[in-house]
N, C-alpha and C positions, 0 to 999 in steps of 0.2 A: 367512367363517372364515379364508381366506388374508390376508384385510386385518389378523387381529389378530393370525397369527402373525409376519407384517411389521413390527407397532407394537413388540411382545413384544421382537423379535430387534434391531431398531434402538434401543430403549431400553434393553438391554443392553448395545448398543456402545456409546452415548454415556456410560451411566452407569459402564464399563470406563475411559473414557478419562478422564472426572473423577477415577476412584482414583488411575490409573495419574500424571497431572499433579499431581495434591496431593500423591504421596511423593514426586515427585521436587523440588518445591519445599521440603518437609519436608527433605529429603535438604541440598539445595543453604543450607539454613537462611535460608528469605526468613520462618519464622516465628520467628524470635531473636526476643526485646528486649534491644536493646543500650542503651536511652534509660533504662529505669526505674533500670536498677542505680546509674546515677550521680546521680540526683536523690534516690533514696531515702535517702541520709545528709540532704538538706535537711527532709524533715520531722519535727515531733517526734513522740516516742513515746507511745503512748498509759501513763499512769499507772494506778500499782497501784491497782485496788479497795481501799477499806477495809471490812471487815466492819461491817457495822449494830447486830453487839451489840457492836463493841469502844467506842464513844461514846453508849452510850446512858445516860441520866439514867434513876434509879430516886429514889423515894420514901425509902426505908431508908435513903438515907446523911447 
């Protein structure tokens, strides 16, 4: 029973210091993208949908 209060308490630390290093690289901004913003003017844009009743061929006319 002490063996799993030991796994318990050290998986808690560990899994503290993963928080604790993730804000601070959040913080320090190592997760920017600074690359997309400028390549994004090179692709083009995706095109307006046209409605499927605006070109549709009927008999009646």
């Amino acid at each position: 029973m002490s063996v799993l209060i030991v796994l318990v308490v050290l998986s808690v630390i560990v899994a503290g210091t993963f928080l604790y290093l993730f804000i601070i690289s959040v913080r320090k901004g190592q997760f920017d993208d600074d690359y997309t913003p400028s390549v994004r003017m090179l692709f083009d844009d995706t095109p307006a949908a046209i409605p499927n009743n605006e070109y549709r061929i009927t008999d009646n006319e």
